[in-house]
C-alpha positions, 0 to 999 in steps of 0.5 A: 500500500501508499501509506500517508502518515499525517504528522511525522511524530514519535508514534506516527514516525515509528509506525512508519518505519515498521510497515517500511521494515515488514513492506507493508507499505510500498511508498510512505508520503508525510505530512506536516506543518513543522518544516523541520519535522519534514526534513528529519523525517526524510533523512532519517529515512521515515518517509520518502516524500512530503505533501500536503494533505490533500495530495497525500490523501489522494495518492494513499491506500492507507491515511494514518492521522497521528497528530494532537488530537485537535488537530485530528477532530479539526482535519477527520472531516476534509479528509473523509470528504475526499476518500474514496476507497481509502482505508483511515486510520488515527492514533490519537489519546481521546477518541469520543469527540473525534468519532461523534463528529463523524458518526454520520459521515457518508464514509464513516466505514472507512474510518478506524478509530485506535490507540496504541498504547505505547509511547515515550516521553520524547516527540518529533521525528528523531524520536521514532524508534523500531520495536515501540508497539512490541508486545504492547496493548492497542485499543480499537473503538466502536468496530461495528462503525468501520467497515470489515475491509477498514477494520480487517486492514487496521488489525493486520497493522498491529499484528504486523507491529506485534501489538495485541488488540482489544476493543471497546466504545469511544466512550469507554475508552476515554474514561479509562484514559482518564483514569490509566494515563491522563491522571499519571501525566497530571501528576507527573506534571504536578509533582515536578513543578513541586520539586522545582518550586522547592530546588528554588531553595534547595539547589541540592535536593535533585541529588537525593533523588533516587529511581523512585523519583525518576520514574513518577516524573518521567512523564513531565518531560511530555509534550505540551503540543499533544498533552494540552488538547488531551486535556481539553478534549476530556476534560469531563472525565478528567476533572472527575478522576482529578476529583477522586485523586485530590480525595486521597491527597486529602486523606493522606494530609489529614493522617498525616497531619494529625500523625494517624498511623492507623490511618496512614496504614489503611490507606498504604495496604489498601493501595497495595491492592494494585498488585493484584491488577499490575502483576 
C-alpha cells in the first residue's frame, strides 16, 4: 500500500518505519506543518516524500492521522470528504469527540478509530524508534462503525507491529484514559513543578533523588503540543478522576497531619491492592 502518515511524530514516525521494515507499505508520503519535522523525517529515512494533505490523501491506500488530537477532530472531516476507497486510520489519546463528529459521515466505514498504547516521553521525528508497539496493548473503538475491509486492514497493522488488540466504545475508552494515563501525566506534571518550586531553595535536593523519583516524573518531560488538547478534549472525565485523586491527597494530609498511623496504614495496604491488577 501508499501509506500517508499525517504528522511525522514519535508514534506516527515509528509506525512508519515498521510497515517500511515488514513492506507493508510500498511508498510512505508525510505530512506536516513543522518544516523541520519534514526534513528529519526524510533523512532519517521515515518517509520518502512530503505533501500536503490533500495530495497525500489522494495518492494513499492507507491515511494514518497521528497528530494532537485537535488537530485530528479539526482535519477527520476534509479528509473523509475526499476518500474514496481509502482505508483511515488515527492514533490519537481521546477518541469520543473525534468519532461523534463523524458518526454520520457518508464514509464513516472507512474510518478506524485506535490507540496504541505505547509511547515515550520524547516527540518529533528523531524520536521514532523500531520495536515501540512490541508486545504492547492497542485499543480499537466502536468496530461495528468501520467497515470489515477498514477494520480487517487496521488489525493486520498491529499484528504486523506485534501489538495485541482489544476493543471497546469511544466512550469507554476515554474514561479509562482518564483514569490509566491522563491522571499519571497530571501528576507527573504536578509533582515536578513541586520539586522545582522547592530546588528554588534547595539547589541540592535533585541529588537525593533516587529511581523512585525518576520514574513518577518521567512523564513531565511530555509534550505540551499533544498533552494540552488531551486535556481539553476530556476534560469531563478528567476533572472527575482529578476529583477522586485530590480525595486521597486529602486523606493522606489529614493522617498525616494529625500523625494517624492507623490511618496512614489503611490507606498504604489498601493501595497495595494494585498488585493484584499490575502483576
Amino acid at each position: 500500500m501508499n501509506v500517508a502518515i499525517i504528522g511525522l511524530g514519535l508514534i506516527g514516525g515509528s509506525i512508519a518505519l515498521e510497515l517500511k521494515k515488514n513492506g507493508f507499505s510500498k511508498k510512505t508520503i508525510g505530512v506536516d506543518k513543522n518544516i523541520s519535522h519534514c526534513e528529519k523525517a526524510i533523512a532519517l529515512n521515515i518517509i520518502d516524500e512530503i505533501q500536503n494533505l490533500e495530495n497525500a490523501v489522494l495518492k494513499s491506500d492507507l491515511v494514518i492521522i497521528s497528530t494532537p488530537v485537535d488537530v485530528s477532530t479539526l482535519i477527520i472531516t476534509s479528509i473523509l470528504d475526499i476518500v474514496d476507497k481509502q482505508i483511515v486510520m488515527d492514533v490519537g489519546s481521546t477518541k469520543y469527540a473525534l468519532t461523534n463528529q463523524i458518526k454520520n459521515h457518508l464514509k464513516r466505514g472507512n474510518f478506524v478509530a485506535t490507540h496504541p498504547i505505547a509511547g515515550t516521553e520524547f516527540s518529533g521525528p528523531t524520536a521514532a524508534q523500531y520495536n515501540l508497539f512490541k508486545g504492547k496493548v492497542t485499543i480499537i473503538c466502536d468496530q461495528k462503525d468501520s467497515s470489515p475491509n477498514a477494520l480487517n486492514t487496521v488489525k493486520e497493522i498491529y499484528r504486523i507491529l506485534e501489538m495485541k488488540t482489544i476493543f471497546m466504545t469511544s466512550k469507554d475508552h476515554d474514561v479509562h484514559s482518564a483514569y490509566v494515563s491522563h491522571i499519571s501525566h497530571i501528576s507527573s506534571f504536578s509533582l515536578a513543578l513541586s520539586v522545582m518550586d522547592k530546588e528554588k531553595d534547595e539547589k541540592n535536593i535533585l541529588n537525593m533523588a533516587g529511581s523512585g523519583f525518576e520514574s513518577t516524573v518521567r512523564l513531565a518531560k511530555s509534550n505540551k503540543d499533544m498533552w494540552t488538547p488531551i486535556f481539553s478534549e476530556n476534560k469531563e472525565n478528567i476533572l472527575e478522576v482529578l476529583e477522586n485523586y485530590i480525595g486521597k491527597l486529602n486523606d493522606f494530609k489529614k493522617a498525616i497531619k494529625n500523625n494517624d498511623k492507623s490511618s496512614m496504614n489503611r490507606l498504604i495496604e489498601n493501595a497495595n491492592g494494585i498488585r493484584k491488577i499490575l502483576k
